[in-house]
MIBA-928007 format. One record per residue (C-alpha): residue in three letters; x, y, z; residue number from 1. Coordinates in steps of 0.02 Angstrom, whole numbers, plus 50000, padded with zeros to 5 digits. Example, Ala and Ser with C-alpha at 12.3 -4.5 7.8 and 13.67 -1.06 7.14 Angstrom:
BEGIN
SITE   res      xx      yy      zz     n
SITE   ALA   50615   49775   50390     1
SITE   SER   50684   49947   50357     2
This chain:
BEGIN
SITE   res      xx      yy      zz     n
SITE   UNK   50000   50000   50000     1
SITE   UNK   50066   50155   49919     2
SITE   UNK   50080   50319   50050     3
SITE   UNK   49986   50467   49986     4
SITE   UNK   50091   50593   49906     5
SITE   UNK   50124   50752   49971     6
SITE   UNK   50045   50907   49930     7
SITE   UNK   50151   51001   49821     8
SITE   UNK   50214   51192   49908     9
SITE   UNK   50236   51289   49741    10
SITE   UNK   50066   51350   49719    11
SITE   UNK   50059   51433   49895    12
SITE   UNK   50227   51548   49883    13
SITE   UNK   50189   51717   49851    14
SITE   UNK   50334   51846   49826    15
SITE   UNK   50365   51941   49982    16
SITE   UNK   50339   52131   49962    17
SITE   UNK   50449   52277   49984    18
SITE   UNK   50335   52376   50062    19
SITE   UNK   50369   52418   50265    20
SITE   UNK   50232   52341   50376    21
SITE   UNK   50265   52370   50574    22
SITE   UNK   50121   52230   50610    23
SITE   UNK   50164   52075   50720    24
SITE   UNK   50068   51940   50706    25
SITE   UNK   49957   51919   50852    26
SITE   UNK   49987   51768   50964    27
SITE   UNK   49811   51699   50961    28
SITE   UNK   49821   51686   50775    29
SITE   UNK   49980   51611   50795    30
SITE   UNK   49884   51485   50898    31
SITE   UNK   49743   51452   50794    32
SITE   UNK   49835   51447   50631    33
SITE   UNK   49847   51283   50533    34
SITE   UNK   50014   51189   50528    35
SITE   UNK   50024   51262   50336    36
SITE   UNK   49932   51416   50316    37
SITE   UNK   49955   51505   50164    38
SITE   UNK   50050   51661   50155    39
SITE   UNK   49978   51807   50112    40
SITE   UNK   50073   51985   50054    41
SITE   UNK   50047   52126   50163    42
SITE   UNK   49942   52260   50151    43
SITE   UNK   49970   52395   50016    44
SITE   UNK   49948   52541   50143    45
SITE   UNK   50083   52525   50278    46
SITE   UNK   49991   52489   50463    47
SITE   UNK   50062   52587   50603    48
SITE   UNK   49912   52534   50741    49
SITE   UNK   50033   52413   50859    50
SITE   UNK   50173   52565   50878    51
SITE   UNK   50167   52675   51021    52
SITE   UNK   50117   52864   50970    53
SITE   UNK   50263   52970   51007    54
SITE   UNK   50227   53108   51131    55
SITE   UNK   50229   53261   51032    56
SITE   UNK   50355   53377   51129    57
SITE   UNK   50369   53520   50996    58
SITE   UNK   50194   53488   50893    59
SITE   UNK   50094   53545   51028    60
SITE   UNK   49940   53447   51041    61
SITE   UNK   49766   53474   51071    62
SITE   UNK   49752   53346   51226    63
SITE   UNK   49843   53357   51372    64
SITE   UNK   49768   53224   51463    65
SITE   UNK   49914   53120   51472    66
SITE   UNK   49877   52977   51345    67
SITE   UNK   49980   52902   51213    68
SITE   UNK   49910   53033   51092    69
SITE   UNK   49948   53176   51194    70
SITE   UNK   50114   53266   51277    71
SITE   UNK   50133   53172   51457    72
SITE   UNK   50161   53330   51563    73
SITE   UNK   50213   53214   51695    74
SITE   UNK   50347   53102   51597    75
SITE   UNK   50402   53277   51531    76
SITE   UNK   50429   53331   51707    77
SITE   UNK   50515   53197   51767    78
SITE   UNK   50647   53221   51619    79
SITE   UNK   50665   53398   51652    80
SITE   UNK   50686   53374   51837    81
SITE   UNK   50827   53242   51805    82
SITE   UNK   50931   53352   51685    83
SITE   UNK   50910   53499   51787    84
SITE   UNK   50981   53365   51955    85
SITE   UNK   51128   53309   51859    86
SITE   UNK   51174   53467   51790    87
SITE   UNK   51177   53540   51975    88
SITE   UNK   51261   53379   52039    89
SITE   UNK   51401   53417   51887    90
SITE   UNK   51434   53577   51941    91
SITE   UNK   51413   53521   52123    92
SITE   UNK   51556   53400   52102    93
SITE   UNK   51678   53554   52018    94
SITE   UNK   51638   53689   52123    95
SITE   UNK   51746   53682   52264    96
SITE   UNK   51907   53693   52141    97
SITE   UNK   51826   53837   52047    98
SITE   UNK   51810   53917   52226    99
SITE   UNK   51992   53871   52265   100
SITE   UNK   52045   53947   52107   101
SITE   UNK   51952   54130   52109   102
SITE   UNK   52007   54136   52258   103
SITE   UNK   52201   54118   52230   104
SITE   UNK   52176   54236   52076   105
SITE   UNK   52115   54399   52174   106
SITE   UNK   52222   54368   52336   107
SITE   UNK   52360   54523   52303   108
SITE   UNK   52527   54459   52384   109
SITE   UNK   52615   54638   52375   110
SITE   UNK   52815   54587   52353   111
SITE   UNK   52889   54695   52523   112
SITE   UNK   52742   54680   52657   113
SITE   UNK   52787   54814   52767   114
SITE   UNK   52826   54950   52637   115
SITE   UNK   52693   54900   52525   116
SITE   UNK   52551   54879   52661   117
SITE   UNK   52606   55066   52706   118
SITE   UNK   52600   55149   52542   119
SITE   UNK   52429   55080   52511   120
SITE   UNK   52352   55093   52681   121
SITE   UNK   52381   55295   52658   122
SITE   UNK   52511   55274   52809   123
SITE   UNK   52591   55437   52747   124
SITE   UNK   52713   55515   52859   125
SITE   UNK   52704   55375   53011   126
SITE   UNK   52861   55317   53081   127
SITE   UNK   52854   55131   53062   128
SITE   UNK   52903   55007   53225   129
SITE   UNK   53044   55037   53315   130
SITE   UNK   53176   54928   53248   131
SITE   UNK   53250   54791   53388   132
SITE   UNK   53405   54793   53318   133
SITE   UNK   53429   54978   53364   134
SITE   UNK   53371   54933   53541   135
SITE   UNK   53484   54814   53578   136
SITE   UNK   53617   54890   53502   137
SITE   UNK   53804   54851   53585   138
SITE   UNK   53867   55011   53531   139
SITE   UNK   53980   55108   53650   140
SITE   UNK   53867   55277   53618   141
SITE   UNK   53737   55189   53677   142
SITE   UNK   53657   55278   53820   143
SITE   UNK   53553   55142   53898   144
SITE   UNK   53686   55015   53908   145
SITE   UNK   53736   55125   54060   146
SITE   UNK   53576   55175   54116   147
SITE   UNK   53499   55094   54286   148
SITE   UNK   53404   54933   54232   149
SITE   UNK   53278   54972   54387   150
SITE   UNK   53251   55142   54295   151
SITE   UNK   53071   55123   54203   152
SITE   UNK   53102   55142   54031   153
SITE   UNK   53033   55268   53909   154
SITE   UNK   52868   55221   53802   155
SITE   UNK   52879   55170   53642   156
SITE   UNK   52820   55275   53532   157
SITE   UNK   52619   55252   53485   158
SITE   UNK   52571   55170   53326   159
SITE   UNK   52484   55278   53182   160
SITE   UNK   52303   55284   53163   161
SITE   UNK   52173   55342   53050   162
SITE   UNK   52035   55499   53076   163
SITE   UNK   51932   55337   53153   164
SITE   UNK   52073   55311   53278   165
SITE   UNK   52102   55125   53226   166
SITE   UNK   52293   55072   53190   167
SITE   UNK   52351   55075   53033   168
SITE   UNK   52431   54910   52959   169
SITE   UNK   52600   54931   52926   170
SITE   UNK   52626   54743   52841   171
SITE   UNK   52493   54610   52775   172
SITE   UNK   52585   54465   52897   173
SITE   UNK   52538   54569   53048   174
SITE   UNK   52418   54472   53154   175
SITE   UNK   52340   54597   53256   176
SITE   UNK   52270   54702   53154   177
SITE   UNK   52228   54591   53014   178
SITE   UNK   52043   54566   53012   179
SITE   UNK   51956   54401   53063   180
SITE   UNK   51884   54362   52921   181
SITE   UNK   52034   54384   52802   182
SITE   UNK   52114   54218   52765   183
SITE   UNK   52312   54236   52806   184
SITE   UNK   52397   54311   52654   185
SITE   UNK   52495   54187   52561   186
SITE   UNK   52472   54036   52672   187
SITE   UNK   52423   53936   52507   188
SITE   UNK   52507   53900   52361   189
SITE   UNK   52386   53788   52251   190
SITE   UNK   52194   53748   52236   191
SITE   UNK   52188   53609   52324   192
SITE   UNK   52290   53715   52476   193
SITE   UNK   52155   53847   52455   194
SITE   UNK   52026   53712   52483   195
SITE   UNK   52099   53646   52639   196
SITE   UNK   52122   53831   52696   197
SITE   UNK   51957   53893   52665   198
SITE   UNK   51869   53733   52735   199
SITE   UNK   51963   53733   52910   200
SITE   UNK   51957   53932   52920   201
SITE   UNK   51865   53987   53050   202
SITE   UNK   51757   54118   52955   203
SITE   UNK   51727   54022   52819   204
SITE   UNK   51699   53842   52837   205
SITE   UNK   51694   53678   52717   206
SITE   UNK   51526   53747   52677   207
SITE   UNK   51592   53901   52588   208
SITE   UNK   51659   53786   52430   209
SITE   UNK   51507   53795   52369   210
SITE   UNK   51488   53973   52372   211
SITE   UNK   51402   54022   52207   212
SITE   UNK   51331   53861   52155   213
SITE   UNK   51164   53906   52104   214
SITE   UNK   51226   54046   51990   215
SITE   UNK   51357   53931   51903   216
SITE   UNK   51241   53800   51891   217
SITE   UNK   51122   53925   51791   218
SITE   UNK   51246   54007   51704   219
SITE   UNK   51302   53854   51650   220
SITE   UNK   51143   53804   51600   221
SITE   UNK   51105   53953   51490   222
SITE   UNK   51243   53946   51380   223
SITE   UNK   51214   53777   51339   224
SITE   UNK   51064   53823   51278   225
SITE   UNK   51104   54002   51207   226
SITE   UNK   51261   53962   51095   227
SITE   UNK   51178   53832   50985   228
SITE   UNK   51035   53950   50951   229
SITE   UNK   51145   54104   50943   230
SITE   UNK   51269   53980   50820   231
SITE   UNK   51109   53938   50719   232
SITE   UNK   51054   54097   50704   233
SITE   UNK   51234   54180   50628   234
SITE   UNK   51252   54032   50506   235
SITE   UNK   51057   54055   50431   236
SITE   UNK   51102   54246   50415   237
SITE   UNK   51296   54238   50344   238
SITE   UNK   51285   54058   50281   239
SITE   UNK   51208   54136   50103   240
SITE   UNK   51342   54270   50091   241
SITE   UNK   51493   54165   50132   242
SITE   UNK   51461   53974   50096   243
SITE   UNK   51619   53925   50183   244
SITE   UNK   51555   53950   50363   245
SITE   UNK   51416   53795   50335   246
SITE   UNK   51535   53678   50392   247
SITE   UNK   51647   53752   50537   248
SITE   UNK   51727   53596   50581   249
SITE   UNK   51813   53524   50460   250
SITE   UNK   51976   53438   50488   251
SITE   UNK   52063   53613   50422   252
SITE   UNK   52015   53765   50532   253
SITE   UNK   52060   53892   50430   254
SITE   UNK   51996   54089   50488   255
SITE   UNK   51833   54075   50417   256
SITE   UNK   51770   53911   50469   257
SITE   UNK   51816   53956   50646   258
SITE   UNK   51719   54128   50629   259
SITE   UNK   51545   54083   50686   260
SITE   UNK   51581   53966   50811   261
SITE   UNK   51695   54088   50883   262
SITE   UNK   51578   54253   50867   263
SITE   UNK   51436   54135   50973   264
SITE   UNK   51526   54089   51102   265
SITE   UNK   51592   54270   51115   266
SITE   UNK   51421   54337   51106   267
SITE   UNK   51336   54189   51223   268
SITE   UNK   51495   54266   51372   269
SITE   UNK   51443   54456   51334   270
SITE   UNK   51270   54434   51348   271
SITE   UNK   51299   54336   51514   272
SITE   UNK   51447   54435   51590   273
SITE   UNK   51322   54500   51739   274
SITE   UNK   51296   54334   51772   275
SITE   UNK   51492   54307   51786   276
SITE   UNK   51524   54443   51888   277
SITE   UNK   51379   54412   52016   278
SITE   UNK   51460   54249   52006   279
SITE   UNK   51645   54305   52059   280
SITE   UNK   51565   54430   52199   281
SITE   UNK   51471   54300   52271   282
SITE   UNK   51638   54181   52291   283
SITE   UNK   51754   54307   52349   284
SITE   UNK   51632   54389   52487   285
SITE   UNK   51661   54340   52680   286
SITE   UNK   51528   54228   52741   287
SITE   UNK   51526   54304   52899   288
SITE   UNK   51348   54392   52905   289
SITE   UNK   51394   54541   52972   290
SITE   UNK   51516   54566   52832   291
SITE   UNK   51420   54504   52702   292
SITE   UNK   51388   54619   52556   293
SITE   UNK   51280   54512   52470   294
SITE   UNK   51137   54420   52533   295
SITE   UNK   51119   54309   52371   296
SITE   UNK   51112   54316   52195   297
SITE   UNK   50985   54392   52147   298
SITE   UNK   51020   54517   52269   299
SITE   UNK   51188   54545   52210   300
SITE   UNK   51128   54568   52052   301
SITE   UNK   50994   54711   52113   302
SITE   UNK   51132   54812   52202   303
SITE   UNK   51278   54791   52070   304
SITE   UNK   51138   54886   51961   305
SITE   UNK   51080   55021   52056   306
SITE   UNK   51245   55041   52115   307
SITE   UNK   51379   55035   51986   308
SITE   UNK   51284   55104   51818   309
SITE   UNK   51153   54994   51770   310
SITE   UNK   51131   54870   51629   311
SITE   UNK   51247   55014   51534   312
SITE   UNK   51392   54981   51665   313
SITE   UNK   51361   54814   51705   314
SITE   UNK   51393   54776   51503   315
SITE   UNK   51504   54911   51443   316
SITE   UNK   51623   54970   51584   317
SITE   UNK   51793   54974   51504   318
SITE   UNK   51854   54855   51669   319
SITE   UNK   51707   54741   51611   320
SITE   UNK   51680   54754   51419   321
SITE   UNK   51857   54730   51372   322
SITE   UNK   51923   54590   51490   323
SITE   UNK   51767   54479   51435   324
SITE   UNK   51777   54508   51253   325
SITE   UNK   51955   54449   51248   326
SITE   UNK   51942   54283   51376   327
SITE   UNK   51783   54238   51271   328
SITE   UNK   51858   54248   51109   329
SITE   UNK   52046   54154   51184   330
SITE   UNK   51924   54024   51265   331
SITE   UNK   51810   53982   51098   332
SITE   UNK   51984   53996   51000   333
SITE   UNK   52075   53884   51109   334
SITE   UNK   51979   53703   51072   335
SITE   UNK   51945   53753   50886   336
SITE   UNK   52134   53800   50820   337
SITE   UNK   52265   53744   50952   338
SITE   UNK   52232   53554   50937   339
SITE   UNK   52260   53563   50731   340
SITE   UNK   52420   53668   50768   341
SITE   UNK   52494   53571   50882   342
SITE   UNK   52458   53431   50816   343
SITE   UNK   52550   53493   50615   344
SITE   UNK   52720   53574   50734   345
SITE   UNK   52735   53414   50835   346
SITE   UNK   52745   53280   50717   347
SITE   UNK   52571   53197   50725   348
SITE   UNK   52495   53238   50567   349
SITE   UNK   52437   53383   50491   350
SITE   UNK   52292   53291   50457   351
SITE   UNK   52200   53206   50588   352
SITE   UNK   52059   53214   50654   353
SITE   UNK   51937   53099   50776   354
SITE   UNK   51866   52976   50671   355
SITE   UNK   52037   52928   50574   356
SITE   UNK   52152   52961   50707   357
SITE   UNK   52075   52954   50899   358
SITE   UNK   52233   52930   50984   359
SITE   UNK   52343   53061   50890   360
SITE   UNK   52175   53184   50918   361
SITE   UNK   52197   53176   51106   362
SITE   UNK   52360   53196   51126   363
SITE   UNK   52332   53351   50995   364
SITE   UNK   52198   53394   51123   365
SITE   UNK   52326   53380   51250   366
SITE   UNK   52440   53466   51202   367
SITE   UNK   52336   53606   51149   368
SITE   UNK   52237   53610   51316   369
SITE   UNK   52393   53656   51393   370
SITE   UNK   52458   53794   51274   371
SITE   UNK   52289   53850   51287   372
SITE   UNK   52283   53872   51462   373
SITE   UNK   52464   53970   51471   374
SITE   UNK   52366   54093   51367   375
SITE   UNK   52233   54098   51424   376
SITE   UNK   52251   54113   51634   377
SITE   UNK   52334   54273   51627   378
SITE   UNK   52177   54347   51557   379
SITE   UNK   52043   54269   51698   380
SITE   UNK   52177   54313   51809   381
SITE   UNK   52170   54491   51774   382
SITE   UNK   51969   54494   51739   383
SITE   UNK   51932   54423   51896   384
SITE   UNK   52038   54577   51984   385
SITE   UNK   51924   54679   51903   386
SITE   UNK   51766   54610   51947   387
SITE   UNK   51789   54617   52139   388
SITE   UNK   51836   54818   52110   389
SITE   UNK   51683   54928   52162   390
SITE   UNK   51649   55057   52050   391
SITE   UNK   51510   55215   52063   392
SITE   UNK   51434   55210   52227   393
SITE   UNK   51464   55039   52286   394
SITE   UNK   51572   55001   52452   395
SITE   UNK   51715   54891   52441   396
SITE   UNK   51688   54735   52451   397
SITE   UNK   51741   54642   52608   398
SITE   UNK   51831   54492   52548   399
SITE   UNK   51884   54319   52649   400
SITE   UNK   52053   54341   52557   401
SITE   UNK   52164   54502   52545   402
SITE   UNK   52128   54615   52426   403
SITE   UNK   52205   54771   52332   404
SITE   UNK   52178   54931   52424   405
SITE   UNK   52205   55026   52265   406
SITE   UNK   52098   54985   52123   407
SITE   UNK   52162   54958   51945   408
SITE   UNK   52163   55078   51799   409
SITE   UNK   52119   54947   51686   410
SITE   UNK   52185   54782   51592   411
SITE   UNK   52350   54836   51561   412
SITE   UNK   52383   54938   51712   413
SITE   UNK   52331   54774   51827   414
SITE   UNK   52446   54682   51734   415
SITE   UNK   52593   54796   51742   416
SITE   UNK   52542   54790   51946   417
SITE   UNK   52541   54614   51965   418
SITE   UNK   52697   54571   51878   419
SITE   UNK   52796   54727   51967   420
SITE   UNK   52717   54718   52142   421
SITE   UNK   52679   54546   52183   422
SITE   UNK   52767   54383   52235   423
SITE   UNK   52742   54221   52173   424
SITE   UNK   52839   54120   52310   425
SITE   UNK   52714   54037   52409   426
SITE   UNK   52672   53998   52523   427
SITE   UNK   52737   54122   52621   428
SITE   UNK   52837   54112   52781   429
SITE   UNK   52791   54197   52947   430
SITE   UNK   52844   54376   52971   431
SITE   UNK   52979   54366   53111   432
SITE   UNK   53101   54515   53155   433
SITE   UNK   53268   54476   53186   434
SITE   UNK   53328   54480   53362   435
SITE   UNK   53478   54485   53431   436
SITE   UNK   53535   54398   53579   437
SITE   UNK   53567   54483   53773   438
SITE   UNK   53755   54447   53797   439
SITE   UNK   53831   54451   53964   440
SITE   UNK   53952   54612   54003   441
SITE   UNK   54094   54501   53976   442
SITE   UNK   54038   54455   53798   443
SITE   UNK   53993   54636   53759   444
SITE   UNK   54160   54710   53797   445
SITE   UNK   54255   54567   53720   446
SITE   UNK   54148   54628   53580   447
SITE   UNK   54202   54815   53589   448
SITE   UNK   54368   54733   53601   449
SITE   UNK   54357   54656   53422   450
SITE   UNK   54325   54465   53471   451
SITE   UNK   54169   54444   53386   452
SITE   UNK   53992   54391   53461   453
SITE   UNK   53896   54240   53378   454
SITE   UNK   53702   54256   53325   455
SITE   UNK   53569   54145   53306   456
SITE   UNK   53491   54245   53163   457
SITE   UNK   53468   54121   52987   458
SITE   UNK   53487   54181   52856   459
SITE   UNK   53337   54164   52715   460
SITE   UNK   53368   54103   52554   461
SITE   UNK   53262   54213   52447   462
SITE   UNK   53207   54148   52267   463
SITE   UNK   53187   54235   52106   464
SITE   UNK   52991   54220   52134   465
SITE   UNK   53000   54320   52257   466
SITE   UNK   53055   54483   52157   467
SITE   UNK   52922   54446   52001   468
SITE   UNK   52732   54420   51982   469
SITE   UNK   52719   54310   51868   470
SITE   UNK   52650   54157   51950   471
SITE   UNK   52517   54270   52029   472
SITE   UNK   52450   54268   51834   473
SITE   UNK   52444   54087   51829   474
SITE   UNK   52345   54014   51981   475
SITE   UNK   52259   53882   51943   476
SITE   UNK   52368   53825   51839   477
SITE   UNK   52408   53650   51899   478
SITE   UNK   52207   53612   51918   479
SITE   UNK   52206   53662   51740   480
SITE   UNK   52326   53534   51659   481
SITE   UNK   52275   53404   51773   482
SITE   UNK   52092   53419   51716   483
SITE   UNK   52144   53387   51531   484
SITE   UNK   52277   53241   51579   485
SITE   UNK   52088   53168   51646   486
SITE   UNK   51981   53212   51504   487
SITE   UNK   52124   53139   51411   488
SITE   UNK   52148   52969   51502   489
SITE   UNK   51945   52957   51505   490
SITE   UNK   51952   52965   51301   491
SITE   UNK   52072   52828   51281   492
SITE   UNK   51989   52719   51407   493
SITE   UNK   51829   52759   51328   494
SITE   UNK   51733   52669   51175   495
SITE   UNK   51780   52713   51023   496
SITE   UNK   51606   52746   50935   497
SITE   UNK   51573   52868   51079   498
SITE   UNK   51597   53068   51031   499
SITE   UNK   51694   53181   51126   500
SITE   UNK   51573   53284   51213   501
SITE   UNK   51695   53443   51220   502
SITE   UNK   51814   53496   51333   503
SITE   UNK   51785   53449   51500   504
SITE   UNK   51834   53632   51605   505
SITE   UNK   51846   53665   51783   506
């Protein structure tokens, strides 16, 4: 007995289409199908019922109500609420070092103490302390050496005060009549000594790291959002007139394809400068309340413009306009053109770029992070100086580092200041005057005699920091480089199909 033969398969296949279909079968048809059902072609109009509706975040729509046709106000919220978190937490995590850094920036380390401390105090014509080596002088025309040592001796000679009748200070290392809310002058010499400094200061606390967090956080936050639209803006208007700037970044940055990117970011720091400088106020301030200027932000803001010119002055003070134009143009120059010429002068191609050469590209990046940041400190150095000066009718500001009494003429004037004024070996030692030893009678008339008399009196080794102010221009310098040796580390270790997502900047 013969077996049946089997039904032949050629008369069910049916060409599959090319058309899209986003229909699964359903698994009760799956279920109830026959072993061999015949295949059928999908529908000619393409199906989209199964797929979830996207919520329509910039086509506004009709329903709010929170279904799949409508914008979710509360899945919206929660996104919102999480980028807003972990941008705070990100500058959360850098502001302490930013705090550190300001704050070794406008601390003015005057080269001579005592002579400078005088000059700018307004301690004109004041005889300064009486010197102990004149005291205990061994001299034979010395008076006193024969005088009765029951005798009471005369007073010393009062110390000069102002129409107030407080002391004047004659050096920035004196103790007593520094005020107590002044951090020591020079007892740091790095961020991270700042940090420790400010954190177990008395006035100030660990708390004060974080001083001006919610207005970097916002600042932050707007020109992440303003430079794209400000960059989008200048490329629809000068995109028609010069057809090279419609791709900026090429793997040649030549002058015009760095010109937009450049004039945004420049723009996106002018238009936010107040922002800045409310910023830089609100760090440098004591946060003793008594001597607070500022009671917050937004207060800060209210009294820097009723105070110091208005929205004119706040924007277009020469101490203000001119300092932010140029670190906003070195800053948006810096990633676009240093990487490319380092990388051509160094040996690594004059070529590269991320997606043929990674590894070459960061070390380009590097390198250029660095040159970049030799250029570009001097410039927030001297910016920063200018912020913390008063100007119109404001008082000076009472700052928990030391500050100079005279105010700058401007950017070139600070500089000249800095470099010819200032000190750049700290940390500083503590002021001590030299004393000289009581030596019996015996020892003082071998001494007239010629047979000389031994002192205990080192001798300091003085370095050639001491006598220039350049390292006063680059604080922060060390936080700097160390931040791109991580951003660099972090991009090797990293995957390889991942984008850089800029330069990581303390």
């Amino acid at each position: 007995m013969s077996a049946p033969s089997s039904a032949s398969l050629r008369g069910l296949y049916v060409p599959p289409s090319n058309a899209w279909s986003f229909v699964p079968p359903s698994l009760q048809e799956n279920a109830s199908a026959p072993a061999n059902p015949p295949v059928s072609g999908p529908s000619s109009s393409n199906q989209w019922s199964t797929r979830t509706a996207p919520n329509p975040l910039f086509e506004l729509s009709s329903s709010l109500s929170g279904d799949d046709s409508g914008l979710d106000i509360t899945s919206l919220a929660k996104e919102l609420l999480a980028a807003a978190l972990l941008q705070y937490a990100t500058n959360a995590i850098a502001q302490p070092w930013e705090v550190g850094k300001t704050l070794l920036q406008v601390q003015w380390v005057p080269r001579e103490p005592e002579s400078d401390a005088a000059h700018h105090y307004h301690a004109d014509g004041a005889e300064g302390a009486v010197d102990d080596d004149a005291e205990l002088s061994d001299s034979s025309n010395d008076d006193s050496y024969f005088a009765d040592p029951t005798a009471e001796k005369p007073p010393k000679p009062p110390r000069p005060a102002d129409e107030h009748g407080y002391i004047i200070r004659q050096s920035v290392l004196e103790e007593g009549t520094q005020p107590d809310y002044v951090i020591p002058v020079g007892s740091a010499d790095g961020t991270w000594g700042m940090m420790k400094k400010v954190a177990g200061f008395r006035a100030e606390g660990w708390l004060a790291l974080w001083k001006g967090l919610l207005t970097t956080a916002v600042q932050n936050a707007l020109v992440s959002a303003l430079q794209p639209l400000i960059y989008s803006l200048l490329q629809s208007i000068f995109s028609s007139i010069i057809p090279s700037l419609s791709s900026p970044y090429g793997p040649e940055l030549g002058s015009t394809s760095v010109l937009l990117p450049v004039a945004s970011q420049v723009l996106t720091g002018f238009l936010l400068s107040p922002l800045d400088l409310v910023r830089t106020r609100l760090i440098v301030q004591s946060s003793v309340a008594r001597h607070r200027t500022y009671s917050g932000p937004i207060d800060a803001l209210r009294q820097i413009l009723a105070q110091e010119g208005g929205v004119r002055g706040v924007y277009l003070h020469p101490h203000l306009l001119v300092p932010t134009l140029l670190e906003c143009t070195l800053r948006a120059l810096v990633p676009l053109t240093l990487p490319g010429l380092v990388a051509a002068h160094v040996g690594l191609g004059a070529h590269i770029s991320p997606e043929t050469h990674p590894v070459q590209w960061n070390i380009a990046e590097l390198l250029g992070g660095v040159a970049g940041s030799l250029v570009l400190l001097p410039f927030e150095t001297v910016r920063r100086r200018l912020q913390v000066q008063p100007r119109g009718s404001a008082r000076p500001l009472k700052a928990c580092v030391e500050l100079r009494p005279a105010p700058y003429n401007g950017l070139v004037d600070a500089f000249w200041h800095i470099l010819t004024e200032e000190r750049s070996d700290l940390p500083l030692k503590p002021h001590r005057r030299r004393h000289r030893r009581r030596e019996s009678t015996k020892a003082k008339g071998k001494a007239r005699e010629g047979a000389p008399v031994e002192e205990n009196v080192p001798e300091e080794s003085e370095s050639w920091l001491k006598h220039t102010g350049i390292g006063q221009l680059y604080r922060g310098l060390g936080m700097r480089i160390g931040a791109s040796v991580l951003v660099f580390v972090l991009a090797l270790v990293g995957s390889p199909d991942e984008g850089d997502g800029g330069w990581a900047e303390l």
